[in-house]
C-alpha positions in Angstrom: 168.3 170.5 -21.5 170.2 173.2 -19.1 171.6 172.3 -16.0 168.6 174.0 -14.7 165.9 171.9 -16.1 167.7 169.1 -13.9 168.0 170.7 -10.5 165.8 169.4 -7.9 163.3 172.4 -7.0 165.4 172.9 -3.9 163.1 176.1 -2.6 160.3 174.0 -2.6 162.1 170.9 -0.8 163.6 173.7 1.3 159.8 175.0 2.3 158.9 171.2 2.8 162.0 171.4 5.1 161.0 173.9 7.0 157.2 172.8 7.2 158.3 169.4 8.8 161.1 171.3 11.4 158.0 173.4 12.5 155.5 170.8 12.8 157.7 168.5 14.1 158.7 171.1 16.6 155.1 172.0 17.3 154.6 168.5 17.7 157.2 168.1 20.7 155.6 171.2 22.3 152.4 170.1 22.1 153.4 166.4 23.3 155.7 168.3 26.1 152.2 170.5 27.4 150.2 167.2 27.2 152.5 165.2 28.8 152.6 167.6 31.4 149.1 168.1 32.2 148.8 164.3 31.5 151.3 163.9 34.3 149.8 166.5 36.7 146.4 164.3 36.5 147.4 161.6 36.8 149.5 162.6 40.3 146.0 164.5 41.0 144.2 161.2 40.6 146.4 159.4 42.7 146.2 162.1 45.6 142.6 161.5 45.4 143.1 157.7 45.9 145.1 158.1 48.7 142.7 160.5 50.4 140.2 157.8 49.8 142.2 155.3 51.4 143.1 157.6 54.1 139.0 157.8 54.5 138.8 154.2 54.9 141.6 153.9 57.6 139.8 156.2 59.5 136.8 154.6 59.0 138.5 151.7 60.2 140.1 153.2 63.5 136.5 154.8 64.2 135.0 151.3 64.5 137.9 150.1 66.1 137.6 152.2 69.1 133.8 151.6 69.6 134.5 148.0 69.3 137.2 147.5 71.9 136.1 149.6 74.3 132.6 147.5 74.0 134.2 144.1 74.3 136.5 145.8 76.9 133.2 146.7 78.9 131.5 143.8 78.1 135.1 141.7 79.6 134.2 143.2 82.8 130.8 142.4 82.8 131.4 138.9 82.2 133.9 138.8 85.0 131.8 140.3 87.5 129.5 137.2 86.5 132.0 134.6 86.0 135.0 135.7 87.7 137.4 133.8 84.7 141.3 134.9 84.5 140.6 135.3 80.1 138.0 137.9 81.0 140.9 140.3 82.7 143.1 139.0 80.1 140.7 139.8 77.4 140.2 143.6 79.0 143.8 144.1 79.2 143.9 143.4 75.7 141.3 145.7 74.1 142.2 148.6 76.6 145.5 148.6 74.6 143.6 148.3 71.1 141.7 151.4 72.1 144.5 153.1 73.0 146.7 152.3 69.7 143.5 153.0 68.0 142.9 156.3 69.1 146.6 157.5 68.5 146.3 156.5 65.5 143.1 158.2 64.5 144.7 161.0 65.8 147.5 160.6 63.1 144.8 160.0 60.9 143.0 163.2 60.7 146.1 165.6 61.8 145.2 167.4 58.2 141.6 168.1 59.3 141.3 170.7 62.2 137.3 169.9 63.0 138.5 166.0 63.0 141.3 166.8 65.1 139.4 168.6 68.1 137.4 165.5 68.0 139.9 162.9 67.9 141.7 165.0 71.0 138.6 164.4 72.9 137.7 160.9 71.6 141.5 160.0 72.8 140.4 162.3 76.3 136.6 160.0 76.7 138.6 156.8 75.9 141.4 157.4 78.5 138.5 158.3 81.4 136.8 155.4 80.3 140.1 152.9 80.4 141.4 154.5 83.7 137.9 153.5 85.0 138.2 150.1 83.6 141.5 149.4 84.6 140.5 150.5 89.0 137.8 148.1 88.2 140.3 145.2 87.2 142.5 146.4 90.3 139.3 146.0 92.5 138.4 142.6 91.4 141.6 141.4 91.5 142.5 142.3 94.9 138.7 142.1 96.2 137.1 139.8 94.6 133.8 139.5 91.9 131.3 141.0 94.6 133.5 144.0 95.4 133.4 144.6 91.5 129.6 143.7 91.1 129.1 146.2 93.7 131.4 148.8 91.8 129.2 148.0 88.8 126.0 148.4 90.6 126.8 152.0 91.8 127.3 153.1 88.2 124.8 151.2 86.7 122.9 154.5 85.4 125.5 156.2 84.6 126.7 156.0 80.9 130.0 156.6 80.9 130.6 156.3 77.2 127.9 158.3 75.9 129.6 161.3 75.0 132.3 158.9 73.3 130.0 157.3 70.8 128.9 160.6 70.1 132.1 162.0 69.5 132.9 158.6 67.4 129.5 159.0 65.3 129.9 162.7 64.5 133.6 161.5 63.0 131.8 159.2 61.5 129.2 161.3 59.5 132.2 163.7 58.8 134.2 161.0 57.2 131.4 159.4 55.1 130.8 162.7 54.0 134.3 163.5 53.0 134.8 159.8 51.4 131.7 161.1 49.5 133.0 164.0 48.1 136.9 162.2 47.9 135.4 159.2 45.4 133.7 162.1 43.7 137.3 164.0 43.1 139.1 160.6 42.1 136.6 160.3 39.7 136.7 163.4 38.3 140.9 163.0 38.6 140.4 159.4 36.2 138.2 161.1 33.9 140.7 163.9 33.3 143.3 161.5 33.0 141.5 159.7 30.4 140.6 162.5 28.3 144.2 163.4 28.1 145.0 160.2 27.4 142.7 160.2 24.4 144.2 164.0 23.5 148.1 163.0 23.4 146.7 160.2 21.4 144.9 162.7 18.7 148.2 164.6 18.8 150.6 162.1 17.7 148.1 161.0 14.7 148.0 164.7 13.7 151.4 165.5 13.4 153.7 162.6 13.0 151.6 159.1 11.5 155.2 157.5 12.3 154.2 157.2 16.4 151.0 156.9 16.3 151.6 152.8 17.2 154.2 154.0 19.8 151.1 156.6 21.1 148.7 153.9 21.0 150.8 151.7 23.2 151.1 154.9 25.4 147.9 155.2 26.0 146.8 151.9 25.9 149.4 151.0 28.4 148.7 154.0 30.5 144.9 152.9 30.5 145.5 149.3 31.2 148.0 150.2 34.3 145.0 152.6 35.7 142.6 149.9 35.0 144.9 147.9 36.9 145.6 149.6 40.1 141.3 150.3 39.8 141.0 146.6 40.0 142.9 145.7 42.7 142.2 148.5 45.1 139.0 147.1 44.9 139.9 143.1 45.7 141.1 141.9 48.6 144.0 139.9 48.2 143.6 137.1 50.8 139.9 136.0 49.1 139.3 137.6 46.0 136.4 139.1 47.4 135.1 142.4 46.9 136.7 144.8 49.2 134.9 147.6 51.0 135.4 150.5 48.1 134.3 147.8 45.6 130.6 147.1 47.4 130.4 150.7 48.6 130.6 151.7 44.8 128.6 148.7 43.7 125.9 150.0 46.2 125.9 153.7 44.9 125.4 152.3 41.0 121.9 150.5 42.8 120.8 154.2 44.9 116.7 154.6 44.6 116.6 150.8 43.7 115.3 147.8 45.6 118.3 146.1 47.4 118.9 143.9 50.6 122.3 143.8 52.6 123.6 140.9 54.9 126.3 141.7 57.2 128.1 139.4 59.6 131.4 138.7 61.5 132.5 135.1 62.2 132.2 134.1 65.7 134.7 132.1 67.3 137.1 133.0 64.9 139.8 134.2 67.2 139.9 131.0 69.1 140.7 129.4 65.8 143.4 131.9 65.1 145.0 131.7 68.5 144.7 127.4 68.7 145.8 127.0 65.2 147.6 129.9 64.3 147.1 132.5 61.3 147.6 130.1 58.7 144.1 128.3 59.7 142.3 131.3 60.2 143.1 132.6 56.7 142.3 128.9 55.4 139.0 129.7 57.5 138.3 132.8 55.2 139.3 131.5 52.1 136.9 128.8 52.6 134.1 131.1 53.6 135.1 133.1 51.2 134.2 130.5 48.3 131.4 129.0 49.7 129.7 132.6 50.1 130.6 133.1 46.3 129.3 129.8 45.4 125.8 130.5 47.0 125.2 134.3 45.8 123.5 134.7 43.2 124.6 136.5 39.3 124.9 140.1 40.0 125.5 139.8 44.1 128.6 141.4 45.7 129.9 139.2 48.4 133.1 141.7 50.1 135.2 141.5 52.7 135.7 144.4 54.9 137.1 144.0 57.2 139.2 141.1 59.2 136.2 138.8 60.0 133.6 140.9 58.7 131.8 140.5 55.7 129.6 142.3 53.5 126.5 141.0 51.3 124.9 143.5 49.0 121.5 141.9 46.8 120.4 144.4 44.3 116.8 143.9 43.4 115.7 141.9 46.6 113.1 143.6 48.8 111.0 140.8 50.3 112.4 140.3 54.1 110.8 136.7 53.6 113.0 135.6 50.8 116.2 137.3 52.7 115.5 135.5 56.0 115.9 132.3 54.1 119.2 133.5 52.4 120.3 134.7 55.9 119.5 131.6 56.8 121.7 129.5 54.2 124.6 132.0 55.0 124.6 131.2 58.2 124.0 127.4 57.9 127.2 127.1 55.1 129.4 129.8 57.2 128.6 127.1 60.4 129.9 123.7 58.5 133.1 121.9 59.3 136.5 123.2 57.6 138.9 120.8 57.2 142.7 122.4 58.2 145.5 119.5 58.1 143.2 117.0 59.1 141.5 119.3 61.8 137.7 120.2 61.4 137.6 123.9 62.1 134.4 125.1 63.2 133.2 128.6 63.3 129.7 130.5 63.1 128.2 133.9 62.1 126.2 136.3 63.5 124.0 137.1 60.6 122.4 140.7 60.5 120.3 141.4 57.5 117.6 144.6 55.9 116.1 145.2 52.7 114.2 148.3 51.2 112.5 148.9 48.0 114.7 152.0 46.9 114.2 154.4 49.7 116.5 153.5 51.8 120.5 154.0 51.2 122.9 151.7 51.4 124.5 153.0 54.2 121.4 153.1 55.9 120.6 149.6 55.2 124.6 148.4 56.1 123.5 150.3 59.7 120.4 148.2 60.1 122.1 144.7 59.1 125.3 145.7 61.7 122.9 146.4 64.2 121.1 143.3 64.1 124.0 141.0 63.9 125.6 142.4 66.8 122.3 142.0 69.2 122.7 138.1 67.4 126.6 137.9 68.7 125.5 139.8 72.4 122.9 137.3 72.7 125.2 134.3 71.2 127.6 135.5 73.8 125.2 136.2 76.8 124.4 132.6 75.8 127.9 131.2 76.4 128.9 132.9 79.6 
């Protein structure tokens, strides 16, 4: 045979060459461009998530400033009828939470010009309204209860924090409208990210079978660190509860379907806290905590959301009859002994409850249940004084 009949067909190995530079080069480009787009999602995703958080802080401060300048009212209330050092002490105290509070809803919302005119004048209302209560503490310090009972008795119809509670619940509709439409863009965000995910992933088994297990991993680690960081921003850490994003999403998957919520903060929890310091008061709501878990039933969400404030949501349960007796076991299991260190802790709840049969929204409901708990905690505490 000729030396030609032995040589390699070296134009063809040369095209095969040149096939595999090009679509291994086409192959980088394309990963490059997905990568890219992959990463631009997934920083658009985790803008969202921040903006969702951001919601919930403000969400947070809101409530915060309607709740201390209410005890801070309530303080002086109880001093005019009592006249106890703790009362001033407990004014002083909340008159510097609103204040902190309403700085820091101004922070807050510094990106939203509508929310910032409002948080100016919510900071304005709670300074009037602080400035009043703190002449009042000067009066009934250097005068006396009856000198203050008379200053309360000349502004007895006068409502001096109307116009803040309106300012606070306008915020509020803004905000739950915003968190609305924010859960709607993360979603959207860990959608997008997904799909690329899947597309890098369709990619690499097209042009090189060599990565696809490193692409797999990719993806499947990519998928399992988003599933991740989507667990645990719905937790929270201390009890293992739900947090508020987890039941506020639980809620939305049960919209135009029979549900009941119970709502409740623990009372005398603070005078745990402060006696036996933080470490009992977080054994407090770990044990709360389990026994809440332990009595809901397969498909309940029992959250936390706040610092002493929990969250039942009861898909399916519309007769007020049945719920009255949960409510009633809630508050009967929140009320028994906990043993800290040998001590028997003791604190209770002020159980607020409300069920529909699908007409009613969850937020709607979660108003309903708040509302009742705190008349149960004003007359609990009307009770004490």
């Amino acid at each position: 045979m000729s030396a030609g009949t032995h040589s390699p067909p070296f134009g063809t190995l040369h095209r095969i060459a040149r096939v595999m530079q090009i679509t291994q080069a086409i192959a980088l480009v394309l990963l490059l461009v997905f990568g890219a787009l992959l990463w631009r999602n997934i920083a658009d995703f985790r803008n969202a998530d921040a903006l969702v958080d951001q919601t919930h802080e403000v969400q947070e401060e809101i409530d915060r400033v309607r709740a201390s300048v209410m005890l801070g009212g309530l303080a002086l209330r109880n001093y005019a009828i009592s006249p106890r050092p703790e009362f001033l002490a407990s004014l002083a105290r909340t008159s510097d939470e609103s204040r902190d509070a309403t700085e820091r809803l101004q922070k807050l919302v510094q990106d939203n010009p509508s929310q910032t005119t409002r948080a100016r004048e919510v900071h304005s209302e709670t300074a009037e309204i602080l400035g009043w209560y703190g002449s009042s503490s000067v009066i009934a310090q250097r005068d006396g209860a009856a000198a203050l009972q008379a200053s309360l008795a000349a502004r007895v119809n006068i409502d001096a924090s109307q116009r803040l509670r309106e300012l606070l619940d306008v915020m509020d509709t803004e905000e739950r409208a915003l968190l609305e439409a924010r859960r709607d863009a993360r979603e959207a965000g860990f959608q997008s990210v997904k799909r690329w995910s899947a597309a890098i992933g369709l990619v690499f088994v097209l042009f090189t079978a060599g990565a696809i297990v490193h692409a797999g991993r990719l993806v499947g680690l990519g998928e399992s660190r988003l599933k991740t960081l989507h667990d645990d921003a719905e937790k929270d850490p201390l009890t293992g509860l739900a947090n508020r994003r987890a039941i506020d999403r639980a809620a939305q998957a049960q919209a135009g379907r029979p549900m009941a919520v119970i709502s409740f903060d623990l009372d005398l929890f603070k005078p745990v806290n402060d006696r036996h310091g933080h470490a009992a008061g977080d054994e407090v709501l770990r044990t709360v905590a389990a026994r809440l878990q332990q009595q809901s039933r397969h498909g309940d969400v029992v959250a936390r959301t706040g610092g002493d404030e929990f969250v039942i949501l009861l898909p399916g349960l519309a007769d007020v009859k049945v719920l009255e007796g949960i409510a009633a076991r809630v508050r009967s299991t929140v009320g028994e002994p906990i043993d800290f260190d040998g001590v028997a802790l003791r604190v209770g709840a002020s159980v607020g409850y409300a069920c529909s049969d699908g007409s009613q929204r969850f937020e709607q409901l979660a108003a309903q249940a708040d509302a009742m708990s705190y008349e149960e905690k004003k007359r609990g505490k009307v009770g004490r004084v």
